[in-house]
C-alpha positions as CSV (number, residue, x, y, z in Angstrom):
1,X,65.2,54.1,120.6
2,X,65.1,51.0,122.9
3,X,67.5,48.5,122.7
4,X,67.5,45.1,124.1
5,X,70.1,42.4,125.3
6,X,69.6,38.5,125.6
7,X,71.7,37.0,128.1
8,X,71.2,33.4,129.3
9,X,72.0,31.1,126.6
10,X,73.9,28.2,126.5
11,X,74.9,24.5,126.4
12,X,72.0,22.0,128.3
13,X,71.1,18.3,127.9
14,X,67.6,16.8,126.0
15,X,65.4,17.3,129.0
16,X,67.1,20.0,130.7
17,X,66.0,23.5,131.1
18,X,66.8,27.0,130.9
19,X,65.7,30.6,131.7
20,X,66.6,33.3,129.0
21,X,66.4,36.9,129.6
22,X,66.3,40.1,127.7
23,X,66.7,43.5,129.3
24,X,65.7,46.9,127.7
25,X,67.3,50.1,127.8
26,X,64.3,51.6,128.9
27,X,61.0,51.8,130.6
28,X,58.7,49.5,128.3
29,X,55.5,49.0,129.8
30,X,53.2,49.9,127.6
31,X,55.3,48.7,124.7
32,X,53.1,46.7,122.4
33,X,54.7,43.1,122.4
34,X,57.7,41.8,123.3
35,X,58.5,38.3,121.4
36,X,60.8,35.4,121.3
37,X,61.8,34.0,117.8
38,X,64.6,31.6,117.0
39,X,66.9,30.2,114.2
40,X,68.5,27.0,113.4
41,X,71.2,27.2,111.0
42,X,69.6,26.7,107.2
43,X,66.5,27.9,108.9
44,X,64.3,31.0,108.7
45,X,63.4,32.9,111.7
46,X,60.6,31.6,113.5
47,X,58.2,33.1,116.5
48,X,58.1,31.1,119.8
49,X,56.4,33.2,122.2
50,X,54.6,36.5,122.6
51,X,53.6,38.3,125.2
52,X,51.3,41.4,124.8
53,X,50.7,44.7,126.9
54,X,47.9,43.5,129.1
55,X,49.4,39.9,129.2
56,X,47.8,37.8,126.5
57,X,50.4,35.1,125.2
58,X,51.0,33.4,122.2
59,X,52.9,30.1,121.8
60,X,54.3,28.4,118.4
61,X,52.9,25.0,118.5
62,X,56.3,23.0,118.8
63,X,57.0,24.8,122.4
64,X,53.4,24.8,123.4
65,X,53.2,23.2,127.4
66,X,56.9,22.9,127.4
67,X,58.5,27.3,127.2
68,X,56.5,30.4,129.1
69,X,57.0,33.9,128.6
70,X,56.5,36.4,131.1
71,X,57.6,40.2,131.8
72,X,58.8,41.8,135.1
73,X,57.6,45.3,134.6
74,X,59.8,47.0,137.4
75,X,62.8,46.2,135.9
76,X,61.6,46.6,132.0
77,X,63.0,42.6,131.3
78,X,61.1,39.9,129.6
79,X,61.7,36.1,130.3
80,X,61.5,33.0,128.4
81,X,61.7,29.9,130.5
82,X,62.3,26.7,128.3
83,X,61.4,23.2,129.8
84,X,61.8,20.0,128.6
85,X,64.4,21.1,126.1
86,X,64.9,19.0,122.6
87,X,67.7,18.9,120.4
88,X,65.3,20.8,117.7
89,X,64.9,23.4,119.8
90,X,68.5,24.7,119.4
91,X,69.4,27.7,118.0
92,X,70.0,31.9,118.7
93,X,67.3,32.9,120.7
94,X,65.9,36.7,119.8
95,X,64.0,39.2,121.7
96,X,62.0,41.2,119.7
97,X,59.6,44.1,120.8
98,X,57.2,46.6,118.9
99,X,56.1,49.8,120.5
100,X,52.7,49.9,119.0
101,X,50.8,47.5,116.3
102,X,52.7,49.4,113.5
103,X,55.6,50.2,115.1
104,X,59.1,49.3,114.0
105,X,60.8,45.7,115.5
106,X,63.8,46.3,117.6
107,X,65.8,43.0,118.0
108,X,67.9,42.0,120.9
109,X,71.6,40.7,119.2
110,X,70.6,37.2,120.1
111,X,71.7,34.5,122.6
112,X,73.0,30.6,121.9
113,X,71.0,27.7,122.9
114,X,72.7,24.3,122.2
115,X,70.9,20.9,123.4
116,X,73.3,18.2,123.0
117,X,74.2,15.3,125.3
């Protein structure tokens, strides 16, 4: 089974950026999805980005213009860079991937983003 590992995470200003990253434990490439969710304490889960196998994205709303997902496929890790950071989006940061449409999630351990002046 894969496993993944968010690194990246940490304390920035409103406006400031940051690039999180999540490596798996093995060659992914024809993995199904790989996603970013958060959560905010008192707060469920929720999907930021998605990125499928032949590179189609999807984007919640809130981060829409201002986060981009991508995927180096040599070295098996996906990326989220986050722009333009707001105190609401704070939280732990997941990486989440799915083999196939039906597979099984496998989740990352999560990484802390605080935006705070």
């Amino acid at each position: 089974q894969v496993h993944l590992m968010e690194s990246g995470g940490g304390l920035v200003q409103p406006g400031g950026s940051l690039r999180l990253s999540c490596a798996a434990s093995k060659n992914t490439v024809n993995f199904y999805s790989w996603s970013w969710y958060r959560q905010a304490p008192g707060k469920e889960r929720e999907l930021v980005a998605r990125i499928f196998t032949a590179g189609r994205t999807n984007y919640a709303d809130s981060v829409k213009g201002r986060f981009s997902i991508s995927r180096d496929k040599a070295t098996n890790i996906i990326y989220l860079k986050m722009d333009s950071l707001r105190p609401e989006d704070a939280g732990v940061y997941y990486c989440d991937t799915q083999e196939d449409p039906f597979g099984t999630d496998v989740w990352g351990q999560g990484t802390q983003v605080t935006v705070s002046s």
